[in-house]
Backbone as a chain_set.jsonl record, in Angstrom:
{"seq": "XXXXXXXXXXXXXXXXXXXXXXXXXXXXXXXXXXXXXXXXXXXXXXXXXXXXXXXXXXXXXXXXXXXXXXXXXXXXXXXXXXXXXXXXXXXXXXXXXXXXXXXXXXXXXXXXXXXXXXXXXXXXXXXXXXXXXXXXXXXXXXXXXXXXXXXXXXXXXXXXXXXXXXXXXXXXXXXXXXXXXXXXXXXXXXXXXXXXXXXXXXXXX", "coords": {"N": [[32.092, -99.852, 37.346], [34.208, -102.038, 37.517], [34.706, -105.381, 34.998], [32.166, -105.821, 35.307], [29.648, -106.858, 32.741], [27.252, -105.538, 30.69], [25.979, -106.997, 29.427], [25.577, -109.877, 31.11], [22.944, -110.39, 32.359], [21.558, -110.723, 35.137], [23.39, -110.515, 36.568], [24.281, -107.8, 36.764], [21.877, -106.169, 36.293], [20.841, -106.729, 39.119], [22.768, -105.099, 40.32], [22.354, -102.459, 39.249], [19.54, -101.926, 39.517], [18.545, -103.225, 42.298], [16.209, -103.112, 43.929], [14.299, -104.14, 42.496], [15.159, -106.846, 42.401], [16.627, -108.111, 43.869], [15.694, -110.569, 46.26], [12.777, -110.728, 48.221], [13.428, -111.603, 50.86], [15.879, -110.335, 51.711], [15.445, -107.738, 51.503], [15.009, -105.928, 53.889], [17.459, -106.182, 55.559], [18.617, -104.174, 54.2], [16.814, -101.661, 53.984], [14.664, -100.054, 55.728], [11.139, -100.895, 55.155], [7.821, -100.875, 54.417], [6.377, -103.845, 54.329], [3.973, -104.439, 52.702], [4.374, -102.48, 51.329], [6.013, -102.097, 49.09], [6.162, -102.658, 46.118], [4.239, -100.157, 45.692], [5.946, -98.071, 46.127], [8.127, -98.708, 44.911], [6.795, -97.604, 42.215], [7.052, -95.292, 41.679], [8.966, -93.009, 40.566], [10.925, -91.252, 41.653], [11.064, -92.315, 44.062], [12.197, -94.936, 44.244], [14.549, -94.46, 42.759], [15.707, -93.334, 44.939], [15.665, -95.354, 46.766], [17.005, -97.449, 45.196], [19.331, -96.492, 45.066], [20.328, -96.451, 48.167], [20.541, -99.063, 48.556], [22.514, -100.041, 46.662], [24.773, -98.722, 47.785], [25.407, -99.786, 49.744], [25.428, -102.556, 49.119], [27.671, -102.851, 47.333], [31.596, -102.775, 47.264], [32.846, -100.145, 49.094], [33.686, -97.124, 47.179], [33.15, -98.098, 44.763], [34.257, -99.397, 42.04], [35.169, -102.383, 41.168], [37.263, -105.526, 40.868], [36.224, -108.311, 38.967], [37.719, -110.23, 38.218], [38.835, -113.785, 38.131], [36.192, -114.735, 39.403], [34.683, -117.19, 39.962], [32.138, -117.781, 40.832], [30.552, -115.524, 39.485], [31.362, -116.48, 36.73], [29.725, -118.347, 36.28], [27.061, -117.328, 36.621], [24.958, -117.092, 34.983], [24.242, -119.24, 34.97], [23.603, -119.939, 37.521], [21.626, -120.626, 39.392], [20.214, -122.781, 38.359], [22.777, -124.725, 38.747], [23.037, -124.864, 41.885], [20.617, -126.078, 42.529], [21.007, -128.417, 41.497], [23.426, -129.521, 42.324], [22.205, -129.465, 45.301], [20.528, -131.416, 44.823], [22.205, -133.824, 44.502], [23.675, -133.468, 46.728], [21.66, -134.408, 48.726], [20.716, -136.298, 48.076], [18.746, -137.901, 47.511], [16.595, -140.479, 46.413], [13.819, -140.244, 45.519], [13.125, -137.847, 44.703], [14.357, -137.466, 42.263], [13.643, -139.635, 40.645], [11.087, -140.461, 41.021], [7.525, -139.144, 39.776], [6.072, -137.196, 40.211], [7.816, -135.375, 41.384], [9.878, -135.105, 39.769], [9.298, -133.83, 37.481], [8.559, -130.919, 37.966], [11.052, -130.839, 38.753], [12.558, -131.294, 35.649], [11.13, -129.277, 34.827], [12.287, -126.485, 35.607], [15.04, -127.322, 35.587], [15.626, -127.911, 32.723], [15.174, -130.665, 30.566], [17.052, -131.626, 29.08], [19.311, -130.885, 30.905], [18.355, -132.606, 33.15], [18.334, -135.273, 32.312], [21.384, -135.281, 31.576], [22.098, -134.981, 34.679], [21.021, -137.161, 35.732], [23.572, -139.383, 35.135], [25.583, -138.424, 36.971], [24.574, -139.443, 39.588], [24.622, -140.948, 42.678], [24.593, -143.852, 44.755], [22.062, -143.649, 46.723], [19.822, -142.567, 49.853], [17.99, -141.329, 51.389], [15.302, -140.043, 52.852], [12.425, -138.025, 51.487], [11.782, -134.557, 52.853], [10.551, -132.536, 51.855], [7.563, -131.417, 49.595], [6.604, -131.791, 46.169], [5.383, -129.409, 45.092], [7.197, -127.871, 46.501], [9.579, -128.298, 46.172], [11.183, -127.13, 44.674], [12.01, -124.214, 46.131], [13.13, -125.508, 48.283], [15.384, -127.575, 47.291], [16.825, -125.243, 46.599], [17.828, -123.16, 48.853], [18.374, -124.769, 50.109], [21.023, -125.207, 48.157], [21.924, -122.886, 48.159], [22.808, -122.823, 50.44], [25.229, -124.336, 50.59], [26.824, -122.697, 48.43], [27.56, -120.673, 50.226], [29.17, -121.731, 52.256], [31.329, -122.358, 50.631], [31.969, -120.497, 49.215], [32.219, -118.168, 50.591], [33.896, -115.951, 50.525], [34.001, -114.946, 47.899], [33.655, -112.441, 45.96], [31.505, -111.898, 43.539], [30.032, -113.376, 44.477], [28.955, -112.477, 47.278], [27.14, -110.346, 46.324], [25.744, -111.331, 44.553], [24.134, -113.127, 45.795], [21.801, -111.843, 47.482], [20.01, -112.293, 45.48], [18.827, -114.457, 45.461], [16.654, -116.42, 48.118], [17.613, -116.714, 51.444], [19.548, -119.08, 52.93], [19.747, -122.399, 54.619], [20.177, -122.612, 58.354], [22.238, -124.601, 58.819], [23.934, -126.956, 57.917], [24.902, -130.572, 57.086], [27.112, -131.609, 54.383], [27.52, -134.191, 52.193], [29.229, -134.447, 50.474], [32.754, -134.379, 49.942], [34.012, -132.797, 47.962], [32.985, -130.679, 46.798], [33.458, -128.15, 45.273], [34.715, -129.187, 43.313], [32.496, -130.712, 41.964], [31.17, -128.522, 41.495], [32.266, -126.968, 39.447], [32.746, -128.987, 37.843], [29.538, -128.995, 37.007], [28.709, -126.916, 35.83], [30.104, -126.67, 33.373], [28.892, -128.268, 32.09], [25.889, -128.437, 32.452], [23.365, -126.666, 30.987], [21.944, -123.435, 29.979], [18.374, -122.731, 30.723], [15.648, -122.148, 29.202], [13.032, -121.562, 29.997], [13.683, -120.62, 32.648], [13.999, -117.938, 33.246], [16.153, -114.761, 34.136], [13.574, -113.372, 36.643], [12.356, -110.706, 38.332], [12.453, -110.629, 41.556], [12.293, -114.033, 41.756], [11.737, -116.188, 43.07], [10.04, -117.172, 45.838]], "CA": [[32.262, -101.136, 38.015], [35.187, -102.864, 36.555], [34.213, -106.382, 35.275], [30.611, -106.051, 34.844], [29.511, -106.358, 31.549], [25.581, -105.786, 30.595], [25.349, -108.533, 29.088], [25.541, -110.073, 31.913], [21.225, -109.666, 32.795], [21.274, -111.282, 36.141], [24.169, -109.943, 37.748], [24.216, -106.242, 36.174], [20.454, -105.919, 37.11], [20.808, -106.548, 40.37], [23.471, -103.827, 40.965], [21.881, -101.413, 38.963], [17.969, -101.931, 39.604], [18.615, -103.824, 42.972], [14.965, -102.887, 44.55], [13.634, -104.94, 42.152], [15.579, -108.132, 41.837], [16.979, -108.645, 45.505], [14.849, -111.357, 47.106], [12.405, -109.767, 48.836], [13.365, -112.014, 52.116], [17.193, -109.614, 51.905], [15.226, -106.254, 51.569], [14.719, -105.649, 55.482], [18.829, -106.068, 55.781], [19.544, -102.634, 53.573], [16.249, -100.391, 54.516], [13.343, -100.603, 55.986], [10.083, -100.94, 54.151], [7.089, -101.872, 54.65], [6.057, -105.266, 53.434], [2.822, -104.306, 51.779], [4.246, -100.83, 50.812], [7.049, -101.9, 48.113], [5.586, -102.299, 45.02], [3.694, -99.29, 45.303], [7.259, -97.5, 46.52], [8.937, -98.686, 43.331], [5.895, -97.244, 41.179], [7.393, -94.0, 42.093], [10.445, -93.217, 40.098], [12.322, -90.085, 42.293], [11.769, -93.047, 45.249], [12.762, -96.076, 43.358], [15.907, -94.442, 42.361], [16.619, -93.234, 46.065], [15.912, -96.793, 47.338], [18.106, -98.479, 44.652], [21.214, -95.849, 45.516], [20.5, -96.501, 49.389], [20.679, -100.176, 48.558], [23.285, -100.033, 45.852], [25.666, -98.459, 48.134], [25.531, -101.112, 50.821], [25.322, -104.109, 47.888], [28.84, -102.941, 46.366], [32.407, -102.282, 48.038], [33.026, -98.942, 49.235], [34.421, -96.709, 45.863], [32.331, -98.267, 43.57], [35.221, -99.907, 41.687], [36.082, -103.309, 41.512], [37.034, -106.505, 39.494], [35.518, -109.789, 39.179], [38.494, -111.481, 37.148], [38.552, -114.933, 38.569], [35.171, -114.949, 40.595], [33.769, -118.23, 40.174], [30.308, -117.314, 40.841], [30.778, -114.413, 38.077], [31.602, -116.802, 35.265], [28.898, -119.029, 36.283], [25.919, -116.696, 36.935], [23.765, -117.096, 34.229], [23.498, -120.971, 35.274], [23.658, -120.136, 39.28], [20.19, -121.213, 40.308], [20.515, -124.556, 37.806], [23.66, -124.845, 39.669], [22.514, -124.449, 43.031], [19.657, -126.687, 42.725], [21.487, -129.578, 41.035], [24.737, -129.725, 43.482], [21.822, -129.517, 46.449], [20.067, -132.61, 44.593], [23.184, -134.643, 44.432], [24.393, -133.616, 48.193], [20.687, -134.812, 49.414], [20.985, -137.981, 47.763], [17.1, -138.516, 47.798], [15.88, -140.585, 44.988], [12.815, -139.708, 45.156], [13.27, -136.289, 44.083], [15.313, -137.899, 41.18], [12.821, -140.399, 39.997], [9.368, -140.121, 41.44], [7.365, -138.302, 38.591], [5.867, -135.794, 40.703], [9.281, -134.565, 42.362], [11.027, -134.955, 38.813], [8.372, -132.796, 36.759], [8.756, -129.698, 38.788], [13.068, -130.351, 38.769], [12.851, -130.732, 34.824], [10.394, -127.921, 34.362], [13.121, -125.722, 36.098], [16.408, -127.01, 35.049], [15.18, -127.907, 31.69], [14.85, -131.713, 30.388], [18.45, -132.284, 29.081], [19.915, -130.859, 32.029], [18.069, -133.371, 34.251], [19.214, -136.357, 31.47], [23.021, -135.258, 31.88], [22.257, -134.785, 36.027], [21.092, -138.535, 35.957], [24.65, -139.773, 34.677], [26.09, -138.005, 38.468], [23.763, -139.982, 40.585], [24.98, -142.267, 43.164], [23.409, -144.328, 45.133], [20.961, -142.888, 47.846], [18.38, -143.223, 50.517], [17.356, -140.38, 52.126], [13.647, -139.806, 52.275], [11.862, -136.72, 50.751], [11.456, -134.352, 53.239], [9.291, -131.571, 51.516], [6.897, -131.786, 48.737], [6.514, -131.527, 45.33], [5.116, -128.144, 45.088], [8.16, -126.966, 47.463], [10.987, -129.372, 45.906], [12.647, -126.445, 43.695], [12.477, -123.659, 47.175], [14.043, -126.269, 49.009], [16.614, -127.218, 46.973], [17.592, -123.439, 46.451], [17.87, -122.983, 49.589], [20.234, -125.678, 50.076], [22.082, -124.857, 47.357], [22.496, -121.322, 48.469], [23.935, -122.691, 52.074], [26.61, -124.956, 49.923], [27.668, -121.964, 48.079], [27.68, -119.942, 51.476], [29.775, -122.139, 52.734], [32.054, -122.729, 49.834], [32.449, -119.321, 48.808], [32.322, -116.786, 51.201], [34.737, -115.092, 49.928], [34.146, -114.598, 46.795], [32.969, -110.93, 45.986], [30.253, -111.799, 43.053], [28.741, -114.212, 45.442], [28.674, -111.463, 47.975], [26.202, -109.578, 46.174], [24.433, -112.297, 43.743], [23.351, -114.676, 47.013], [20.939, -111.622, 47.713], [19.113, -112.325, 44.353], [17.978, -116.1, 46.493], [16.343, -116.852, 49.439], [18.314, -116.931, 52.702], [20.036, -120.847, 53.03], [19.351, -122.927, 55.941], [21.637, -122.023, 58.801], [22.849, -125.472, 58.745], [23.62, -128.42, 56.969], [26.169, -131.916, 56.737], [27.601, -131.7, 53.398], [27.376, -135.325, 52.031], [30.715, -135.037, 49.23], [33.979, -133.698, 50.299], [34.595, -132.067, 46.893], [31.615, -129.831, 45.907], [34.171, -126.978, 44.538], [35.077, -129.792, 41.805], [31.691, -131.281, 41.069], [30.507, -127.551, 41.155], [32.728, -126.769, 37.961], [31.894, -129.863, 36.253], [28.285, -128.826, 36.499], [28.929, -125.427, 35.317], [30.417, -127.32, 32.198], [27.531, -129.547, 32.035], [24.649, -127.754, 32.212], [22.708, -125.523, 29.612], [20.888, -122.176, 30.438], [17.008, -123.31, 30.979], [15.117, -120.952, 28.809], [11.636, -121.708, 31.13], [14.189, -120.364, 34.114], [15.181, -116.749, 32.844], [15.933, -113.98, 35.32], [12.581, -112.918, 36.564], [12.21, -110.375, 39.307], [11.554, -111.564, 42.977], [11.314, -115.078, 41.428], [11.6, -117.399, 44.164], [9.688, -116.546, 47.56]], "C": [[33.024, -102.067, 37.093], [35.191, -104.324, 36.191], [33.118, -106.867, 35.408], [30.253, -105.95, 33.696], [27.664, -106.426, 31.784], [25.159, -106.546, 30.464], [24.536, -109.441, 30.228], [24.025, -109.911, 33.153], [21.478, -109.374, 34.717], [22.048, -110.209, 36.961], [24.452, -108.455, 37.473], [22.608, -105.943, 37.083], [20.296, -105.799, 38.587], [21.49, -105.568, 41.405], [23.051, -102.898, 40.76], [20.452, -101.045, 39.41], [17.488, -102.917, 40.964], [17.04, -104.265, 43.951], [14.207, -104.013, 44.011], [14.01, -106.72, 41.535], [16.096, -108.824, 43.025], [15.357, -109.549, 45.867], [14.394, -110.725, 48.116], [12.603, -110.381, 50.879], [14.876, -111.135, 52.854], [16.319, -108.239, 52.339], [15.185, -105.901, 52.925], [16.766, -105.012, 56.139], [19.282, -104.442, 54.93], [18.514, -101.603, 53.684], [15.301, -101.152, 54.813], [12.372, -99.937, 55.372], [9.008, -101.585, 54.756], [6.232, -102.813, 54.037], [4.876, -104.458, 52.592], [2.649, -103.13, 50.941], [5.31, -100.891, 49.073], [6.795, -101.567, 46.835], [4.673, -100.957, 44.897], [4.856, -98.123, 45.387], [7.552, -97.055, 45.44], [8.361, -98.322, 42.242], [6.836, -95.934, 40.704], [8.869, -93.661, 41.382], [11.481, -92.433, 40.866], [12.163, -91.543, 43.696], [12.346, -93.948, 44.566], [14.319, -95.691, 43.321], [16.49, -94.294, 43.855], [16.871, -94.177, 46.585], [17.058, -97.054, 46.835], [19.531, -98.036, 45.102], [21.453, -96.611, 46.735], [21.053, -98.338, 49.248], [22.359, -100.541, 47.998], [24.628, -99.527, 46.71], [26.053, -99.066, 49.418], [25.953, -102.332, 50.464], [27.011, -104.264, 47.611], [29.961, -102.473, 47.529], [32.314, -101.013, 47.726], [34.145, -98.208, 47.613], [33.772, -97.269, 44.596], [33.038, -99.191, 42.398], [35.725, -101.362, 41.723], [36.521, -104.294, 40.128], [36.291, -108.009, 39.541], [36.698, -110.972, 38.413], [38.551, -112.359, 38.071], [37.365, -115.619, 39.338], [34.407, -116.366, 39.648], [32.007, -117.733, 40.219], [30.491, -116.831, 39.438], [30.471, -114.783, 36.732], [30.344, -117.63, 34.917], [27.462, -118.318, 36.356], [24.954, -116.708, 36.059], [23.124, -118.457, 34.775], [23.175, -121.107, 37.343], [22.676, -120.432, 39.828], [20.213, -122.38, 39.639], [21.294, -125.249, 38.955], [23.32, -125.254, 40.92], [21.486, -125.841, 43.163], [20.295, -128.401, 42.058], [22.83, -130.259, 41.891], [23.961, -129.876, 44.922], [21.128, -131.052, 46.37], [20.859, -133.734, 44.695], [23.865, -134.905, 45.786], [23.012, -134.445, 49.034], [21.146, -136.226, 49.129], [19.799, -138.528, 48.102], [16.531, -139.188, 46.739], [14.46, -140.686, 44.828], [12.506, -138.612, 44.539], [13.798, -136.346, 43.214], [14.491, -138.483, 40.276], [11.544, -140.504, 40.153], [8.976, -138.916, 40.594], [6.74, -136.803, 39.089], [7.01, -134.508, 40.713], [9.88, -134.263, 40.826], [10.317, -133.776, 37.629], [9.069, -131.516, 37.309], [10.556, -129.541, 38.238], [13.108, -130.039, 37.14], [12.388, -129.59, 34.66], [11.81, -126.355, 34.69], [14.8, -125.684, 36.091], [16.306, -127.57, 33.302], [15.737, -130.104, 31.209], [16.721, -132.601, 29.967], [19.256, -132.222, 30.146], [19.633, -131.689, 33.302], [17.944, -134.519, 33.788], [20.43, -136.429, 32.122], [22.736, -135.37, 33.903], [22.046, -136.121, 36.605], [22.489, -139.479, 35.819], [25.536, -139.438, 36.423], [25.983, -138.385, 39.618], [24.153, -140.48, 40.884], [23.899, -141.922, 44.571], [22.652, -143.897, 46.557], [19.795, -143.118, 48.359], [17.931, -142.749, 51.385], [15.99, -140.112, 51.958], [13.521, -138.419, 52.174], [11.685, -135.951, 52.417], [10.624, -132.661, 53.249], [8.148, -132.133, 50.502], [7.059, -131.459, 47.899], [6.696, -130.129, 45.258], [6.383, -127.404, 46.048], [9.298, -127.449, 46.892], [12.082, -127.871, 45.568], [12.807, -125.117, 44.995], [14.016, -124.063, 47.937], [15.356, -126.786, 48.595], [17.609, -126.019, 46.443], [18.319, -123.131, 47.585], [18.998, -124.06, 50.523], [20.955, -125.763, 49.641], [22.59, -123.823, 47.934], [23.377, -121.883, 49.876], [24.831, -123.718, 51.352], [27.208, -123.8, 49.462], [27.97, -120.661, 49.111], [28.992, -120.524, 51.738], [31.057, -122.367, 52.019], [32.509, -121.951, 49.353], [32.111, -118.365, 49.456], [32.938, -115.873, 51.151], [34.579, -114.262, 48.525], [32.999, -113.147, 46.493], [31.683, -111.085, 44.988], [29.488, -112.737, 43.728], [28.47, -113.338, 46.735], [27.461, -110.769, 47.573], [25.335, -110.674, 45.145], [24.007, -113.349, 44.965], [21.94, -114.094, 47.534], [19.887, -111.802, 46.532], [18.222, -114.071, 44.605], [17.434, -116.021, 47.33], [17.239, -117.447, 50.005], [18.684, -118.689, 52.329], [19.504, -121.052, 54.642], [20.584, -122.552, 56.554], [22.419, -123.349, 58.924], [22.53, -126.619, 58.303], [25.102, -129.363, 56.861], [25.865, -131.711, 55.198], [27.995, -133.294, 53.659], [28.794, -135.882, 51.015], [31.421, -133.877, 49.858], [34.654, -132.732, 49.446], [33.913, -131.518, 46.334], [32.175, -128.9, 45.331], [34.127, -127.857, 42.945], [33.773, -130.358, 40.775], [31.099, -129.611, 41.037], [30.806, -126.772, 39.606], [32.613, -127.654, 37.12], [30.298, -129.398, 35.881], [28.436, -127.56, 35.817], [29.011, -125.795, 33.913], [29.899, -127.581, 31.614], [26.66, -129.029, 31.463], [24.23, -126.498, 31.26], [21.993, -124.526, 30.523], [19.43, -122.78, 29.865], [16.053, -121.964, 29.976], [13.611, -120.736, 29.481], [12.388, -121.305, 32.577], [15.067, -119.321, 33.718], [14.962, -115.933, 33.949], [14.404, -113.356, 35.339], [12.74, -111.756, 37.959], [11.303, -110.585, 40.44], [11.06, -113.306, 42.484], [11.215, -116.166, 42.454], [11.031, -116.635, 45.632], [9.874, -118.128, 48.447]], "O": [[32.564, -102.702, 36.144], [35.754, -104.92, 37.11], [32.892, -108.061, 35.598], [30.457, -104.815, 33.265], [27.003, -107.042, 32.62], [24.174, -107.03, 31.021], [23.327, -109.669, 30.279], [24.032, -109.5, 34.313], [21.545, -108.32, 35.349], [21.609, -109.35, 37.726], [25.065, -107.979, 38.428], [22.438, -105.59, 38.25], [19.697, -104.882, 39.15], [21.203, -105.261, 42.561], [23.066, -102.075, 41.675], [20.213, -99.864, 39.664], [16.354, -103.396, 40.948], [16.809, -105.348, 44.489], [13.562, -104.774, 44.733], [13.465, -107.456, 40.713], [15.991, -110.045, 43.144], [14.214, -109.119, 45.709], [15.138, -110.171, 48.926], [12.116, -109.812, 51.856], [15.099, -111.152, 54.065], [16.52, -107.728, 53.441], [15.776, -104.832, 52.768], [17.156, -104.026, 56.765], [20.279, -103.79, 55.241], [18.979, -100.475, 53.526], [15.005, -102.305, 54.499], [12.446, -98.755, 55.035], [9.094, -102.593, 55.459], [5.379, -102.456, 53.225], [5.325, -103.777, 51.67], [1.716, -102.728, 50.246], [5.315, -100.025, 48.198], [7.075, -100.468, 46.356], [4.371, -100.731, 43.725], [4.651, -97.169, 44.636], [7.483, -95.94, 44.923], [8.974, -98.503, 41.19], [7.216, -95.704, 39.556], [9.865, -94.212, 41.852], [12.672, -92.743, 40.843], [13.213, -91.757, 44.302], [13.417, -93.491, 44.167], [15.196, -96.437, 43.757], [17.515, -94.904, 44.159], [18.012, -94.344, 47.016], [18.089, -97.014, 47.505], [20.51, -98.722, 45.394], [22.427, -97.362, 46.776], [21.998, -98.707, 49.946], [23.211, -101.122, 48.67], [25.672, -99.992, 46.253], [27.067, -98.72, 50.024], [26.641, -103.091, 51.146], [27.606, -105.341, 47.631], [29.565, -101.917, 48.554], [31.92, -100.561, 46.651], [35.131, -98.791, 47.161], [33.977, -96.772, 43.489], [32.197, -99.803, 41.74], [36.767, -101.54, 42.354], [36.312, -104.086, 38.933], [35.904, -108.491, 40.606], [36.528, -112.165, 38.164], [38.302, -111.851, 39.164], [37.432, -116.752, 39.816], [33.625, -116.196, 38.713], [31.084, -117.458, 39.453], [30.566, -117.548, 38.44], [29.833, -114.185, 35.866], [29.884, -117.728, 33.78], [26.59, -119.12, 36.021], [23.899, -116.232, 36.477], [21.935, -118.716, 34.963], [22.737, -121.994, 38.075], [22.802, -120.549, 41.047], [20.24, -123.314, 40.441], [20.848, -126.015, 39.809], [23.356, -126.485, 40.925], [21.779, -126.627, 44.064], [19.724, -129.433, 42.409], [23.034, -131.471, 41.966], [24.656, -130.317, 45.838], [21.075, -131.807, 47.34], [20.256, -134.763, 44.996], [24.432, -135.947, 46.113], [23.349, -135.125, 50.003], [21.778, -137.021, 49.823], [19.706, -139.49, 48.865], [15.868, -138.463, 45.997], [14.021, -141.305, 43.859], [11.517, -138.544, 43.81], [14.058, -135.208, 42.822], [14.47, -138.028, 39.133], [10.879, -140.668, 39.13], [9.663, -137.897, 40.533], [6.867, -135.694, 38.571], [7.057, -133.349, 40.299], [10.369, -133.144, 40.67], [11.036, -132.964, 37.045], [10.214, -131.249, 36.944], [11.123, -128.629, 37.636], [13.519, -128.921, 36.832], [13.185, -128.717, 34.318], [12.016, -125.44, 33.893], [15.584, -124.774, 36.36], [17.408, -127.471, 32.764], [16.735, -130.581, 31.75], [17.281, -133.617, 30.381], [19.915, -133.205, 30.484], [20.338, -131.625, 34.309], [17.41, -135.264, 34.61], [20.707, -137.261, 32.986], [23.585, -136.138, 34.356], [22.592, -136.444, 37.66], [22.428, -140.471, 36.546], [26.075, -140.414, 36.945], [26.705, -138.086, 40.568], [24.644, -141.217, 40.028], [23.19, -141.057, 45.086], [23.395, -144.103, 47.517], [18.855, -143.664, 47.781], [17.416, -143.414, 52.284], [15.562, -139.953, 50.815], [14.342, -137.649, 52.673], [11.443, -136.776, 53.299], [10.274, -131.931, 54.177], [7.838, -133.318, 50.626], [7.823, -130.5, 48.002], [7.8, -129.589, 45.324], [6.275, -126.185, 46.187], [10.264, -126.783, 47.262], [13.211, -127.612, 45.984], [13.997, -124.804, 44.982], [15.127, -123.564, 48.118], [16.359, -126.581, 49.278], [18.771, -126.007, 46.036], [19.494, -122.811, 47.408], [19.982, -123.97, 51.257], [21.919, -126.314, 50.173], [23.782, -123.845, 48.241], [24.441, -121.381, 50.242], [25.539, -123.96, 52.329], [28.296, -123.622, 50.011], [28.62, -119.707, 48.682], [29.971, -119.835, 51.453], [32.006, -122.597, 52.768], [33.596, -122.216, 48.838], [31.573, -117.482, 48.789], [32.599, -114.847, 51.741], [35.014, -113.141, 48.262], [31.816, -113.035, 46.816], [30.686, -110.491, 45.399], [28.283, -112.846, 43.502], [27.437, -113.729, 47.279], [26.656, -110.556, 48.479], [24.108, -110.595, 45.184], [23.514, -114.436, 44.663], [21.034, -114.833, 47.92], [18.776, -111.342, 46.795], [17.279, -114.566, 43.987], [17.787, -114.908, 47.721], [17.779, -118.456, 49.551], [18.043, -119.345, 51.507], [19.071, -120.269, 55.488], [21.645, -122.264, 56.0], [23.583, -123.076, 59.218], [21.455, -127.215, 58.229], [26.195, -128.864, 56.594], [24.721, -131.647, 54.748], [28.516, -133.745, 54.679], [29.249, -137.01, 50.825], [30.956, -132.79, 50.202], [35.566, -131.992, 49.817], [33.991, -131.675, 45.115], [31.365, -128.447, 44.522], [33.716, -127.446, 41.86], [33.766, -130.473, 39.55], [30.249, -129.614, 40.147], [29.997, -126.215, 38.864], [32.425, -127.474, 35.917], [29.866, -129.42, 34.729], [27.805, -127.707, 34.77], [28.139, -125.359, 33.161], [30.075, -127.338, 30.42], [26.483, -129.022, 30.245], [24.941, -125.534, 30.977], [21.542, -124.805, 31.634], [19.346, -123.237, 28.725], [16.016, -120.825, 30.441], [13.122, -119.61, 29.401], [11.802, -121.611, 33.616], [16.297, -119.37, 33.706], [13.992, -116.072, 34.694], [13.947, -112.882, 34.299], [13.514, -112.263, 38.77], [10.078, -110.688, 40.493], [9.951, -113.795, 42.698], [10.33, -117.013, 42.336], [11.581, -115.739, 46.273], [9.719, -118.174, 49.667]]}, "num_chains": 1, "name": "protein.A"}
């Protein structure tokens, strides 16, 4: 796979060991399983591996072969759930979820304390009310992140296969800034890798 390096945890893992890093709300789309059967599935190593092929060869273009030089996503993927969740905070425009200590606990805990310093500097002004909770804030803005970068990159081949490592996006949403490609590469810039937000498998339900 031309353009993958190991390094690379997040997005290597998920091609190679896909069973166990795909969001388990994708798994239904490449075999069927049954919910309460997986983890005991993947115990199993001759199934495990047949899953991951069956998966693995649905996940990747046909030939096995490709490149990633210019993929956006690609370059960004270590920070793509920071990302994601900080471009969905900025399109809401809720300041409650900005400044209210409940809502803001949870966001630093998950994009880490400087990164939600520098994300204050981006803020304009807003007045949308909250419409989840605390305990749900960082789902919800995933999940709206993921339908911005749906929408913004559908094209792009490592967002093809890293969008199944999220939960599904909403099927719709008003985009609030006209230029989320540009503030999406300043944040990229911006932001630090969270070391309390390393790849975990299945981490968001």
């Amino acid at each position: 796979m031309n353009g993958i390096k190991k390094n690379e945890v997040s997005f290597y893992s998920l091609i190679e060991n896909p069973i166990e890093y795909i969001h388990p709300e994708w798994i239904s789309k490449f075999i069927e399983l049954p919910k309460d059967g997986i983890q005991k599935l993947i115990k199993e190593s001759n199934t495990k591996r047949k899953i991951n092929k069956v998966i693995r060869n649905q996940l990747t273009p046909s030939g096995g072969t490709y490149t990633l030089h210019g993929s956006f996503v690609y370059q960004a993927i270590g920070k793509l759930d920071i990302i994601m969740v900080c471009v969905a905070l900025l399109d809401i425009r809720c300041p409650d979820y900005l400044f209210i200590s409940q809502y803001r606990e949870k966001i630093k805990y998950f994009i880490g304390e400087q990164n939600l310093t520098q994300l204050t500097f981006y803020w304009k002004n807003g007045q949308s009310e909250p419409n989840t909770s605390p305990e749900d804030i960082i789902k919800h803005l995933t999940r709206y992140g993921v339908t911005i970068f749906e929408t913004l990159f559908p094209d792009d081949l490592a967002w093809k296969i890293a969008k199944y490592y999220f939960p599904k996006g909403y099927t719709k949403i008003t985009l609030s800034n006209s230029d989320h490609i540009s503030l999406i590469i300043q944040l990229n810039k911006l932001l630090f890798k969270n070391e309390n937000n390393t790849l975990q498998k299945n981490k968001i339900e």
